[in-house]
C-alpha positions as CSV (number, residue, x, y, z in Angstrom):
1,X,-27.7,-56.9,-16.1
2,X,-26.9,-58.9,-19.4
3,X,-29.5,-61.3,-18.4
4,X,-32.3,-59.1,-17.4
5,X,-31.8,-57.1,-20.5
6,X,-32.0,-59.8,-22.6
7,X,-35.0,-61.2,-20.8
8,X,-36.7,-57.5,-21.5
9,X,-36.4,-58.0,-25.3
10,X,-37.5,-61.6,-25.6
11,X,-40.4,-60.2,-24.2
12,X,-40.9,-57.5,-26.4
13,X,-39.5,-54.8,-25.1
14,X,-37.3,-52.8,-27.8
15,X,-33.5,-53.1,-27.8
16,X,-32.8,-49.7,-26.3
17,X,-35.8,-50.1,-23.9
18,X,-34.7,-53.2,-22.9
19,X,-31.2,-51.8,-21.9
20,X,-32.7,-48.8,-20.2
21,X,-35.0,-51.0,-17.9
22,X,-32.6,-53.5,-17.0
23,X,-30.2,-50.5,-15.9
24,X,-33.2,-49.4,-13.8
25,X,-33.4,-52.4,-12.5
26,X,-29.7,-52.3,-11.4
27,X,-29.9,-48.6,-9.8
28,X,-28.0,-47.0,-12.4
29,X,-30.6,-44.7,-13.6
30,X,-34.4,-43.2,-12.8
31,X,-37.1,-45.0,-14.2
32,X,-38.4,-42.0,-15.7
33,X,-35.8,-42.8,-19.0
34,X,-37.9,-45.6,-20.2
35,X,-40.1,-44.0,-21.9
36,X,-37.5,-41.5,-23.7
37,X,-35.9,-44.7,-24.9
38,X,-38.6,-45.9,-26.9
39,X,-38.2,-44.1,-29.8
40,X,-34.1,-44.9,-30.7
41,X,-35.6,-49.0,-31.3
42,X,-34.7,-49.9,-35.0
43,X,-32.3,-47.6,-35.5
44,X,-34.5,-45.1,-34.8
45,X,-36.7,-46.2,-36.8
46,X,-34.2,-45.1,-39.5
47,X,-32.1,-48.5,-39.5
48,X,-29.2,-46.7,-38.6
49,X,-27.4,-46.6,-35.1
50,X,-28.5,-49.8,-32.9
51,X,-31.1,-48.9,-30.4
52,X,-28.8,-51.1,-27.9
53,X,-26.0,-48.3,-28.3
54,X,-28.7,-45.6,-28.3
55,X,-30.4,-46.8,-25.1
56,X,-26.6,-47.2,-23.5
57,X,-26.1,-43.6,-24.5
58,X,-29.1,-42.5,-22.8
59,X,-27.6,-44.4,-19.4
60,X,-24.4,-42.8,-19.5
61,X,-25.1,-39.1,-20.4
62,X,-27.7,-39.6,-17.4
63,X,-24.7,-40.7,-15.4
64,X,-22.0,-38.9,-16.4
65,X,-23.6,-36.0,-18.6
66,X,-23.4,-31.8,-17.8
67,X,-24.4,-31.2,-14.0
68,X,-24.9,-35.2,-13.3
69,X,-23.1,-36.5,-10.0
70,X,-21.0,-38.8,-11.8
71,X,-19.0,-36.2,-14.5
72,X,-19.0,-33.9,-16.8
73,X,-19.5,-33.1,-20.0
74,X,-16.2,-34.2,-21.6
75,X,-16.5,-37.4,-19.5
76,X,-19.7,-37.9,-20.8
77,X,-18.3,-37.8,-24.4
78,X,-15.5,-39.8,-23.8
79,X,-17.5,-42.9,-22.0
80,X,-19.8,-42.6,-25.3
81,X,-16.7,-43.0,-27.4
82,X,-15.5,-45.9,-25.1
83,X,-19.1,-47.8,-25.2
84,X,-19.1,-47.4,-29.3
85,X,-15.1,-48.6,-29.6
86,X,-16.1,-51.8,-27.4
87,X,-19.4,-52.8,-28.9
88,X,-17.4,-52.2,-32.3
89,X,-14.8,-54.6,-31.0
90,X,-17.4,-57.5,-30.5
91,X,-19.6,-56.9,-33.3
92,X,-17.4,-55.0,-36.0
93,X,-20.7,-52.4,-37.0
94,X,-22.8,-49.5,-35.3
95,X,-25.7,-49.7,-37.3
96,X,-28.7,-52.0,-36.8
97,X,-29.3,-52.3,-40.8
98,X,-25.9,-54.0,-41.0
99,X,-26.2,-55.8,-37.7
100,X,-29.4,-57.4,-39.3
101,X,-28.5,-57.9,-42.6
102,X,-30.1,-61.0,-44.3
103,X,-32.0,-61.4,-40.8
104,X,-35.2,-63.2,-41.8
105,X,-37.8,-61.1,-39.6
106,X,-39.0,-64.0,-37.8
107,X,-35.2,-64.2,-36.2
108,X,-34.5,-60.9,-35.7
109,X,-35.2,-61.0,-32.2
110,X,-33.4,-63.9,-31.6
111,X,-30.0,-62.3,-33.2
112,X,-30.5,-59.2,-31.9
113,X,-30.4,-60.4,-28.2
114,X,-26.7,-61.1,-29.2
115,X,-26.4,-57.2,-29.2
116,X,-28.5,-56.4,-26.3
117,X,-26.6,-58.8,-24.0
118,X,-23.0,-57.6,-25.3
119,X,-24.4,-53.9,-24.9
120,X,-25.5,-54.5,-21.0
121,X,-22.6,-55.9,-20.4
122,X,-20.2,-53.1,-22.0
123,X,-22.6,-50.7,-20.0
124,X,-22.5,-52.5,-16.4
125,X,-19.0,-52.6,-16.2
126,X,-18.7,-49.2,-17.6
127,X,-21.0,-48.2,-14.5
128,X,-20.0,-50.7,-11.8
129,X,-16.4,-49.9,-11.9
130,X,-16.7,-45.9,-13.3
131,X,-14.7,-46.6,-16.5
């Protein structure tokens, strides 16, 4: 999923729709979320929370939010907490204008895919093995 994800963005998808189409592509969610992911790119639009943990958020209330088959509310909540501690673990910071800081534009893309990798791969094994 990493890979795909991170294929997604290079090709100019945003960072949270690149997570939500690569976990279409795996089966781990309707295709009908792309679109409601567009808008949390950029911190949505804001600079604040990365659109990578925004776009995972999306993925796992769909899987595990009120009346999905997977959970429950609390679940939900808990998986989002578990998804935030591990990408904080790799890359110390939540939001997306501290993750870019001193980014020159022109390789923003390129250090953002750093994110967007870690983020599929926190999400996939979240999902795969129902964390």
């Amino acid at each position: 999923m990493k890979e795909k994800a991170k294929k997604y963005y290079l090709q100019g998808y945003s960072c949270s729709e690149s997570i939500v189409k690569a976990a279409i592509d795996e089966g781990l969610c309707p295709k009908d979320l792309l679109p409601c992911a567009t808008t949390f790119s950029g911190g949505m639009s804001s600079g604040c929370l990365c659109g990578v943990i925004a776009g995972s958020q999306i993925v796992i209330g769909y899987n595990f939010g009120k009346d999905n088959v997977l959970g429950n509310d609390i679940s939900a909540r808990q998986k989002a907490a578990i998804f935030i501690e591990e990408f904080k673990k790799r890359n110390k910071y939540t939001c997306c204008r501290i993750l870019s800081k001193d980014v020159k534009p022109e390789e923003k893309r390129i250090h953002c895919s750093k994110f967007v990798t870690d983020g599929a791969e926190i999400l996939e094994s979240m999902l795969k093995v129902r964390v």
